[in-house]
C-alpha positions in Angstrom: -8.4 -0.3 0.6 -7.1 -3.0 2.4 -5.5 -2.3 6.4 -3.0 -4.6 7.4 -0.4 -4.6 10.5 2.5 -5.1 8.0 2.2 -3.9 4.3 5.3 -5.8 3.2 3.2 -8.8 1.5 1.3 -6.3 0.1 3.8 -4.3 -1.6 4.6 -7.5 -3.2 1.5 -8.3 -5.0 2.1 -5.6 -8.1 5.4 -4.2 -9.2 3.8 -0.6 -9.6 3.2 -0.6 -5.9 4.5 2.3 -3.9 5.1 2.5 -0.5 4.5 6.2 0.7 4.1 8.2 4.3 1.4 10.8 5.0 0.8 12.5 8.2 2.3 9.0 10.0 0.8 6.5 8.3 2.3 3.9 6.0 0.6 3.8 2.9 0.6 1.1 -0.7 -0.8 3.4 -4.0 -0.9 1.7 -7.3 -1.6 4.3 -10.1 -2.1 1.2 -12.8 -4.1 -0.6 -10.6 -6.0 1.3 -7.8 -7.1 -1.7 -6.2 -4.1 -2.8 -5.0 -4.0 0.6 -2.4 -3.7 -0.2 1.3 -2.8 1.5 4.4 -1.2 0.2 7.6 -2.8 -0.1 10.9 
């Protein structure tokens, strides 16, 4: 899992990404492609 300041680059990367919230973080999940998960700072 990658932490980065802004995720929008990420998000960009794989069209399956998802950008979701949980418990007030910012977080990219990819179900095809797990690697591609990454969380905000």
């Amino acid at each position: 899992m990658k932490i980065a300041s802004s995720l929008k680059s990420l998000k960009k990367r794989d069209i399956n990404s998802k950008l979701v919230r949980r418990r007030g973080r910012v977080y990219i999940i990819n179900k095809k492609n797990p690697k591609f998960k990454a969380r905000q700072k």
